[in-house]
MARGU-393026 format. One record per residue: x, y, z of N, C-alpha, C, O in turn; residue number from 1; chain. Coordinates in steps of 0.02 Angstrom, whole numbers, padded with zeros to 5 digits. Each point is the difference from the previous one (the first is absolute). Layout:
% residues N
<atom <X, Y, Z>, <X, Y, Z>, <X, Y, Z>, <X, Y, Z>, NUM, A>
...
END
This chain:
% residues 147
<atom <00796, -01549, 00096>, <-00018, 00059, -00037>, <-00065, 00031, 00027>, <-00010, 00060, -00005>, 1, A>
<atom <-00031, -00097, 00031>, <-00054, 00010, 00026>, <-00018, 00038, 00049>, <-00044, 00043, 00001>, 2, A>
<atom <00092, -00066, 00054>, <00018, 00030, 00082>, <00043, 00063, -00027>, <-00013, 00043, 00042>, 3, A>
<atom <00044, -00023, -00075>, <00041, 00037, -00039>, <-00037, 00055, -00011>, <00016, 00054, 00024>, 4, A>
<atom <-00068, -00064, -00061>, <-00063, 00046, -00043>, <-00051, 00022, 00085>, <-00025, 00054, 00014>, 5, A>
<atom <00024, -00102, 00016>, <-00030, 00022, 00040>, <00040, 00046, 00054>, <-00020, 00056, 00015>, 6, A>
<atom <00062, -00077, 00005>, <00045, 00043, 00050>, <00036, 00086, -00033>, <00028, 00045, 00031>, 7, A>
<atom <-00041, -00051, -00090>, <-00007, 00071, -00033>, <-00032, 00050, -00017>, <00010, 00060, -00012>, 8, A>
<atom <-00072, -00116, 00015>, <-00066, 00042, 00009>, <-00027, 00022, 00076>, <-00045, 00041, 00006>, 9, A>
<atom <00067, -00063, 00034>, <-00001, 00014, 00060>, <00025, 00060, 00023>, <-00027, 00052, 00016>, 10, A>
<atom <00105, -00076, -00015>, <00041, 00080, -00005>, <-00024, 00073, -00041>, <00002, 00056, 00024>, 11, A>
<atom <-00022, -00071, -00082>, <-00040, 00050, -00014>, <-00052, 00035, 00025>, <00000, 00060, 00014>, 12, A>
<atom <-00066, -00119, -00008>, <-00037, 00037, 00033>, <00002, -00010, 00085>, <-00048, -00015, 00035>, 13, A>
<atom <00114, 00025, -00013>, <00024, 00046, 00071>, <00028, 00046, -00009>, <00014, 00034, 00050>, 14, A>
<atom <00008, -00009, -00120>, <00019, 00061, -00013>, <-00032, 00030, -00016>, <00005, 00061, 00004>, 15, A>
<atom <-00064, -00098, -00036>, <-00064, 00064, -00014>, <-00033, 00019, 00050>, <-00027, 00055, -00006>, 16, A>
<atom <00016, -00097, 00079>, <-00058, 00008, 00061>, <00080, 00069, 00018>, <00008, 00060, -00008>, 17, A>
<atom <00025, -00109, 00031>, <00066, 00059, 00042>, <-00002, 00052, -00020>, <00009, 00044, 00042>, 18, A>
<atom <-00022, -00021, -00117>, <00005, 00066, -00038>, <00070, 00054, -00004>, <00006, 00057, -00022>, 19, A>
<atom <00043, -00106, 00055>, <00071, 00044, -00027>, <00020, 00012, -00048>, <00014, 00059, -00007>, 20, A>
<atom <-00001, -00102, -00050>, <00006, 00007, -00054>, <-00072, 00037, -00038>, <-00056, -00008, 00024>, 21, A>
<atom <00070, 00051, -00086>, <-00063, -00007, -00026>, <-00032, -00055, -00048>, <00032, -00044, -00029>, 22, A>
<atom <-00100, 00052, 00025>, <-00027, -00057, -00027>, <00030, -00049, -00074>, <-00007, -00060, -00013>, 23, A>
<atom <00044, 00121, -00028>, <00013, -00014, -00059>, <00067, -00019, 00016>, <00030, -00033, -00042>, 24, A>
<atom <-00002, 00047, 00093>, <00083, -00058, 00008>, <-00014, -00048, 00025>, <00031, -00051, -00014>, 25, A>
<atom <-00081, 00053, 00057>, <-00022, -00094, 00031>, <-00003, -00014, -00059>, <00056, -00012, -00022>, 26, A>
<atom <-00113, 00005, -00031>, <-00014, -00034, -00027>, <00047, -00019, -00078>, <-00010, -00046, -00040>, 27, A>
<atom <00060, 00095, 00039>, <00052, 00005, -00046>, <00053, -00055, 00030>, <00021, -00046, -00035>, 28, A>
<atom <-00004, 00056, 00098>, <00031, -00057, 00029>, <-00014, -00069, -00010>, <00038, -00041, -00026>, 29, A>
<atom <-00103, 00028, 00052>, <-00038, -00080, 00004>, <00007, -00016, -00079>, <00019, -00056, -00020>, 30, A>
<atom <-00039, 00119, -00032>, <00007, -00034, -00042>, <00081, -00034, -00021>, <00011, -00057, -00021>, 31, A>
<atom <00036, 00111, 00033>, <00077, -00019, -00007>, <00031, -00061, 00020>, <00044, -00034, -00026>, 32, A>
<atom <-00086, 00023, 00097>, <00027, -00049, 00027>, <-00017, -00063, -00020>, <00042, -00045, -00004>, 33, A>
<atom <-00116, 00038, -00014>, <-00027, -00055, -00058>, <00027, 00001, -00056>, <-00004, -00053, -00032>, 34, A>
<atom <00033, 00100, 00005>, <00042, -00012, -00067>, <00081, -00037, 00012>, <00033, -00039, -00034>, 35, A>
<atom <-00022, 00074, 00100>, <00077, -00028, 00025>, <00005, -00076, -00002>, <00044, -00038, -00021>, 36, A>
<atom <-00115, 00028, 00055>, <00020, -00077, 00027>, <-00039, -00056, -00047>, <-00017, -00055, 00021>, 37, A>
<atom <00007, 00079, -00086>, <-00020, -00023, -00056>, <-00049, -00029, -00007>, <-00002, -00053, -00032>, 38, A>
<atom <-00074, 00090, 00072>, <-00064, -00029, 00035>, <-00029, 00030, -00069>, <-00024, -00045, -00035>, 39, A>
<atom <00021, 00110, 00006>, <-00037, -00005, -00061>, <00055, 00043, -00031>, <00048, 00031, 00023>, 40, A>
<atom <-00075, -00040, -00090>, <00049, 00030, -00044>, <-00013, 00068, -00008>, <-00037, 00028, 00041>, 41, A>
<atom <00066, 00008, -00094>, <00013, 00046, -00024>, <-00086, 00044, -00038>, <-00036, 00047, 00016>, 42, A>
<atom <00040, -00094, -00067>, <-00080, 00014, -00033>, <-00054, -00021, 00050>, <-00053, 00027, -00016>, 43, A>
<atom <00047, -00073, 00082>, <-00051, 00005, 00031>, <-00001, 00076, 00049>, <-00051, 00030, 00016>, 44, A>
<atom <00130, -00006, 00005>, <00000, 00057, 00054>, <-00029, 00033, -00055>, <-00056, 00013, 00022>, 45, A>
<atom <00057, 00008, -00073>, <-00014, 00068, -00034>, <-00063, -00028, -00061>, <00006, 00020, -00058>, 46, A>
<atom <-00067, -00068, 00079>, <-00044, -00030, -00043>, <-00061, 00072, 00030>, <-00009, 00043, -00044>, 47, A>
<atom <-00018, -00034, 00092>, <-00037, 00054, 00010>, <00007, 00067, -00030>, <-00050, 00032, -00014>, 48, A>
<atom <00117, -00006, 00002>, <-00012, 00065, -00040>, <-00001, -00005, -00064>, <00023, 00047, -00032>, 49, A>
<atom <-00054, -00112, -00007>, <-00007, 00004, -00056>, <-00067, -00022, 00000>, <-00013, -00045, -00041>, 50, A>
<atom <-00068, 00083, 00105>, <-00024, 00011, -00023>, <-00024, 00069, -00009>, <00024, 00034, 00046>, 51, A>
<atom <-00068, 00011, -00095>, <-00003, 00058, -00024>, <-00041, 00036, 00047>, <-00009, 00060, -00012>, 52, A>
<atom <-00029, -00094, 00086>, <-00009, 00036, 00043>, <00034, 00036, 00037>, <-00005, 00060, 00013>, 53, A>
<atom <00061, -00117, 00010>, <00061, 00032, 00037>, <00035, 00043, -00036>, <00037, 00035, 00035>, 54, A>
<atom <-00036, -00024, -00102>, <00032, 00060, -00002>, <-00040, 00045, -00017>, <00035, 00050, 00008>, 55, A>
<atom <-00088, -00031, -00027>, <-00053, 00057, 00011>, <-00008, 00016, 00065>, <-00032, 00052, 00009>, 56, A>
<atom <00052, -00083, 00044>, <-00030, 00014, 00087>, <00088, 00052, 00007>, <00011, 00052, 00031>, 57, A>
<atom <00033, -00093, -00071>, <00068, 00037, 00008>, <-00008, 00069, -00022>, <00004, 00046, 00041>, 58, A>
<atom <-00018, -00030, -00116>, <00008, 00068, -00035>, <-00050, 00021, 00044>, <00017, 00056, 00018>, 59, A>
<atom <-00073, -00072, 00009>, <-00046, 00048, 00036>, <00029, 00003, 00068>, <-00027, 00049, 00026>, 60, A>
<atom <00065, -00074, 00012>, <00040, 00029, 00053>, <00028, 00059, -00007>, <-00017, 00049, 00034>, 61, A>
<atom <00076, -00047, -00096>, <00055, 00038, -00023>, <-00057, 00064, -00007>, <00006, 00047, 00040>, 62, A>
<atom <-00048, -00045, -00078>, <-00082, 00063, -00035>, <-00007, 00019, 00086>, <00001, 00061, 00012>, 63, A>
<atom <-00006, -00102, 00040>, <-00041, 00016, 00046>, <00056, 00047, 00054>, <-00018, 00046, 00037>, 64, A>
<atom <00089, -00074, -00045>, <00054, 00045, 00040>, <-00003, 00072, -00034>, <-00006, 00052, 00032>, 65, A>
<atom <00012, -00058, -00117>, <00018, 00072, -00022>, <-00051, 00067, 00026>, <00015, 00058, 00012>, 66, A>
<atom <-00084, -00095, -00008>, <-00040, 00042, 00017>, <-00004, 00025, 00063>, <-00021, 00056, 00015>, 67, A>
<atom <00047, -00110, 00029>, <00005, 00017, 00065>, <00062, 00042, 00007>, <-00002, 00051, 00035>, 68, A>
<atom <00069, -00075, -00075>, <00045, 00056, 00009>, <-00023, 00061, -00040>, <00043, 00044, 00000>, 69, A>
<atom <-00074, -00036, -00020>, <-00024, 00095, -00034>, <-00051, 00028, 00034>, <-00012, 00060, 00005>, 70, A>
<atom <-00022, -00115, 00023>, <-00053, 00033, 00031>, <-00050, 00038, -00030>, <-00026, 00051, 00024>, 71, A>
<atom <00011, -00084, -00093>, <-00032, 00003, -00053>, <-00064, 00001, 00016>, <-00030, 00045, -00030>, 72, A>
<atom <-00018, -00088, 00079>, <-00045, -00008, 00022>, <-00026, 00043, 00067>, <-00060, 00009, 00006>, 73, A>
<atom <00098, 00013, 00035>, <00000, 00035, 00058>, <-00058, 00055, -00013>, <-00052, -00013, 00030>, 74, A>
<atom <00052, 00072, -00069>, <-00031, 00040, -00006>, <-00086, -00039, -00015>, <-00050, 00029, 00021>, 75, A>
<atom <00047, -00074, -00046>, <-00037, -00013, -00017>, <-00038, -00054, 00056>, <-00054, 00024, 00020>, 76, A>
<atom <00064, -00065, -00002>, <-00001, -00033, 00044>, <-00022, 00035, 00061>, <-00057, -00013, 00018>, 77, A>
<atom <00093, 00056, 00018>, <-00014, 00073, 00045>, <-00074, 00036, 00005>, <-00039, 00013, 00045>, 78, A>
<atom <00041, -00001, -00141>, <-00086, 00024, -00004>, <-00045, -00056, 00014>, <-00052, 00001, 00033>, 79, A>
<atom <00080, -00048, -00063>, <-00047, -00061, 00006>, <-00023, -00007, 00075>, <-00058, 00019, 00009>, 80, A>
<atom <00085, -00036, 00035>, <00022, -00025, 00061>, <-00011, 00062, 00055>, <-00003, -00014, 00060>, 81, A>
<atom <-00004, 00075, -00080>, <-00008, 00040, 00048>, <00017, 00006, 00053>, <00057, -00019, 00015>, 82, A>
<atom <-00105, 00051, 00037>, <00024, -00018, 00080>, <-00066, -00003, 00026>, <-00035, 00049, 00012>, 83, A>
<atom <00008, -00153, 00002>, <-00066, -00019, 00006>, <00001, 00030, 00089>, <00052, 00024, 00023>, 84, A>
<atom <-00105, -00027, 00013>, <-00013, -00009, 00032>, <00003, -00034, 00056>, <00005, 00027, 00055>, 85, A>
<atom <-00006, -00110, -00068>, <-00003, -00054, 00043>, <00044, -00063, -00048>, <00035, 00006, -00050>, 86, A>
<atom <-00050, -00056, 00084>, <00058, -00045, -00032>, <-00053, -00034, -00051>, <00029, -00025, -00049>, 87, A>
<atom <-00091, 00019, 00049>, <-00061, -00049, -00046>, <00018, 00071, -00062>, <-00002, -00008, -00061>, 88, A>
<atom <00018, 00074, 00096>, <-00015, 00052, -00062>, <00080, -00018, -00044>, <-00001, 00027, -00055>, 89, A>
<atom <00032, -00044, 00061>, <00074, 00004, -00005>, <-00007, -00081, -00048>, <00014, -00006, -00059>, 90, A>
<atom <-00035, -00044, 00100>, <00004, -00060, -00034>, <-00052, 00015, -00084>, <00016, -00029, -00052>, 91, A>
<atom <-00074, 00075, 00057>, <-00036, -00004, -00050>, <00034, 00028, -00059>, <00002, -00026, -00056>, 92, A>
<atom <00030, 00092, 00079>, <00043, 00025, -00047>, <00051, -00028, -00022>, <00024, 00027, -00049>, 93, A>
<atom <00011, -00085, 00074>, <00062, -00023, -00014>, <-00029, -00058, -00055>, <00026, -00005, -00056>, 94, A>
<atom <-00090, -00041, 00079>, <-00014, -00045, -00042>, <-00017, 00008, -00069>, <00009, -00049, -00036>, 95, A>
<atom <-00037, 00115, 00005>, <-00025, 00029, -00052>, <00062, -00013, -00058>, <00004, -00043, -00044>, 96, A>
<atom <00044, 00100, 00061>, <00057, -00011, -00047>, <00031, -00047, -00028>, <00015, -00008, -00060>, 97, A>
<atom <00003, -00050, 00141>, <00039, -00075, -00008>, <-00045, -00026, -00026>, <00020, -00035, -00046>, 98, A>
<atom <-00082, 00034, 00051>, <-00036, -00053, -00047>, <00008, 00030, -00073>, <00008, -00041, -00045>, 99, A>
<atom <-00009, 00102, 00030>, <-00008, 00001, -00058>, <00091, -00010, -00048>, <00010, -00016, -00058>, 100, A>
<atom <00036, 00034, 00108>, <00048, -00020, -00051>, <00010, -00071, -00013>, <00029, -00016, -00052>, 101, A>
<atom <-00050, -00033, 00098>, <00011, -00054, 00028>, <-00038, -00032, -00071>, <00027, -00043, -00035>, 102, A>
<atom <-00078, 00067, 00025>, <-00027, -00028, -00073>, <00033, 00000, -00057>, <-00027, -00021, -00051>, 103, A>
<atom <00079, 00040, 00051>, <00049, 00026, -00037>, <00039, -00023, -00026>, <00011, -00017, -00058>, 104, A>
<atom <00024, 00016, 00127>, <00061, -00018, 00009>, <00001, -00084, 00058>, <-00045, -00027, 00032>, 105, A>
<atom <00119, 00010, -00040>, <-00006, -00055, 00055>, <-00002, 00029, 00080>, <00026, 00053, 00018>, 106, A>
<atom <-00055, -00089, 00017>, <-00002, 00020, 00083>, <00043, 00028, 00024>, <00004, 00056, 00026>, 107, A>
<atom <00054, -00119, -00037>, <00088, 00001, 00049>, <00021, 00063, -00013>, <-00010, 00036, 00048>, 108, A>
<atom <00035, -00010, -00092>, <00032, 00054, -00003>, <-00047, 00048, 00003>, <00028, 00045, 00032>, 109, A>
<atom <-00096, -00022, -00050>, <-00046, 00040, 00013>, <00011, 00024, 00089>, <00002, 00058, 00020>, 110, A>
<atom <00005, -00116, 00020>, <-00017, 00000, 00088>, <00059, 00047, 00029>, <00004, 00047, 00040>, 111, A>
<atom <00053, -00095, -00094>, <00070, 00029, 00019>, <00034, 00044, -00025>, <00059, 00004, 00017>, 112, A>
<atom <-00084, 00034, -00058>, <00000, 00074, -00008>, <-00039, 00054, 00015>, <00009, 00060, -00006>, 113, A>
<atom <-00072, -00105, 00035>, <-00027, 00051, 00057>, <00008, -00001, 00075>, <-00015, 00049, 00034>, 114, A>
<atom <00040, -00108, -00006>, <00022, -00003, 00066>, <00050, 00041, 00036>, <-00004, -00001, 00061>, 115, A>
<atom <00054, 00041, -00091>, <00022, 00051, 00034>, <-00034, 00078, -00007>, <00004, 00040, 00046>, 116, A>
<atom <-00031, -00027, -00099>, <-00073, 00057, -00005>, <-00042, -00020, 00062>, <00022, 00036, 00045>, 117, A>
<atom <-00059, -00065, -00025>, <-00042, -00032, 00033>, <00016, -00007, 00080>, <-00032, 00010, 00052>, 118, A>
<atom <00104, -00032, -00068>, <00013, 00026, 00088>, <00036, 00064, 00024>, <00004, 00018, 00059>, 119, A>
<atom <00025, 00017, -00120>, <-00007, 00087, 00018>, <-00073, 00036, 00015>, <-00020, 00045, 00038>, 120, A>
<atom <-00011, -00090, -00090>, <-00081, 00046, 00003>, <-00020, -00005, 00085>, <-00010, 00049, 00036>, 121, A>
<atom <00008, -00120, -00014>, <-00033, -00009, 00062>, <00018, 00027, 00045>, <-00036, 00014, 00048>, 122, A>
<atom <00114, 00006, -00053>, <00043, 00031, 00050>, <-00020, 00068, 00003>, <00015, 00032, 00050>, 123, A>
<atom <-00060, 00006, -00114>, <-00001, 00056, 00011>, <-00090, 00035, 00019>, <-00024, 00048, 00030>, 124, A>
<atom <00005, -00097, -00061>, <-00093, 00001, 00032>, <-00002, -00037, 00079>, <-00052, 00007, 00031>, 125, A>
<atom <00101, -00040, -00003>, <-00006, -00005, 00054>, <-00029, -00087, 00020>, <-00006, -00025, 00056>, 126, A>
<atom <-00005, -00001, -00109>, <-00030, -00063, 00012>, <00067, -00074, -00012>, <00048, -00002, -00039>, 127, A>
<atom <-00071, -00049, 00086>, <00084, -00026, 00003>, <-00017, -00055, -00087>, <-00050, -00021, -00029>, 128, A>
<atom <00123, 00021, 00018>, <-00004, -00017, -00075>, <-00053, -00078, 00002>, <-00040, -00007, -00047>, 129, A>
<atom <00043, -00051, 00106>, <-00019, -00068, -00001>, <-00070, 00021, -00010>, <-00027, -00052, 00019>, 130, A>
<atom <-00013, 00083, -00033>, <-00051, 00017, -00022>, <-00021, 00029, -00062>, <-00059, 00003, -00019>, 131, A>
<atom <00103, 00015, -00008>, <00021, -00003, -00088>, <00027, -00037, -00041>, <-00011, -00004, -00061>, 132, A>
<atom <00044, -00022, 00090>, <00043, -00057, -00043>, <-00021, -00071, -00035>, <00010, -00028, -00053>, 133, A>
<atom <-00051, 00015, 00122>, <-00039, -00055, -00011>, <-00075, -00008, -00070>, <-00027, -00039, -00039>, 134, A>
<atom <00026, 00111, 00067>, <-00093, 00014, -00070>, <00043, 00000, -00048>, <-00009, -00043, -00043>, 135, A>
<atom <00054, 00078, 00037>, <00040, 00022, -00056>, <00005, -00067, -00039>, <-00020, -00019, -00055>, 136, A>
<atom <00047, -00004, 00097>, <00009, -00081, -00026>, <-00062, -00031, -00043>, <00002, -00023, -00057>, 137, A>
<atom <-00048, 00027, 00093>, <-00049, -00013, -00012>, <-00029, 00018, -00063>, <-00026, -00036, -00043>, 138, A>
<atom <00037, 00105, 00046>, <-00049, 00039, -00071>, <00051, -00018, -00077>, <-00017, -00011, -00059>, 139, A>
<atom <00063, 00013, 00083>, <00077, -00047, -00048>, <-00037, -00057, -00021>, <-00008, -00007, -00061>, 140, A>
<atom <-00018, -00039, 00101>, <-00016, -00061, -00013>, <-00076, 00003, -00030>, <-00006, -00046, -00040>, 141, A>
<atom <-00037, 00074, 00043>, <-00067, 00011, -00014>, <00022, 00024, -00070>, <-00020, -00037, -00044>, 142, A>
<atom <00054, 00087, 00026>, <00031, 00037, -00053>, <00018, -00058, -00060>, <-00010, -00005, -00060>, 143, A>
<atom <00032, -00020, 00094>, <00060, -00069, -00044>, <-00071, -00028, -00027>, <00000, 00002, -00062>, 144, A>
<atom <-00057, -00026, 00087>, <-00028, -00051, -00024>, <-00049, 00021, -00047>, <-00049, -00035, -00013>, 145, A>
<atom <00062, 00096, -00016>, <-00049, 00031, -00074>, <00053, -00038, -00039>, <-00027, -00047, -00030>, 146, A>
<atom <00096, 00051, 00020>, <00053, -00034, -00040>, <00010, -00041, -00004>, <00047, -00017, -00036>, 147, A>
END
């Protein structure tokens, strides 16, 4: 059962480095396949979403697509964000906002409902996105730790 658990977890994460599948079928798999071969049960595969983080990080995904599909934030974001100068002017402006929703709200979905804003923006001030993404990250995370 052991070599079992282990040789499944393996396969998985070669499906996660390989990246063919996406992340959430690797890991929907490994879990299937540990349920197949009767390595854990039923209430251990599904013991994590019964805690109340994971599903607040969920409904704030779902909050974080709608806005991104309306584009609810765009106009706003735009003024925010302007068209800096240089990439230190671009990173300053980007950190202001993410930190402040980030106090807010949780990080994860905060990053990832601004990560496709963020790499239109760069595409259009001219600066390459790996120089936004990363502060962004950052000011997300600075943000998080008033909460």
């Amino acid at each position: 059962e052991a070599w079992m658990a282990f040789a499944i977890t393996l396969l998985t994460l070669a499906a996660l480095v390989k990246g063919s599948l996406p992340t959430e079928v690797s890991m929907l798999a490994g879990v299937t396949a540990l349920l197949a071969f009767f390595i854990i049960t039923p209430q251990q595969a599904l013991v994590g979403f019964s805690n109340t983080g994971v599903a607040t990080v969920a409904v704030l995904f779902m909050v974080a697509e709608g806005i991104q599909r309306t584009s609810v934030l765009r106009p706003l974001l735009r003024f925010l964000l302007g068209k800096p100068r240089s990439a230190i002017e671009a990173q300053l402006r980007l950190w202001v906002p993410v930190a402040m929703i980030s106090a807010f709200l949780n990080n994860t979905p905060v990053v990832a409902m601004l990560i496709p804003f963020v790499m239109s923006w760069s595409r259009s001030i001219g600066i390459s996105v790996s120089k936004l993404l990363m502060p962004m990250n950052n000011a997300a995370l600075l943000g998080g730790t008033c909460t």
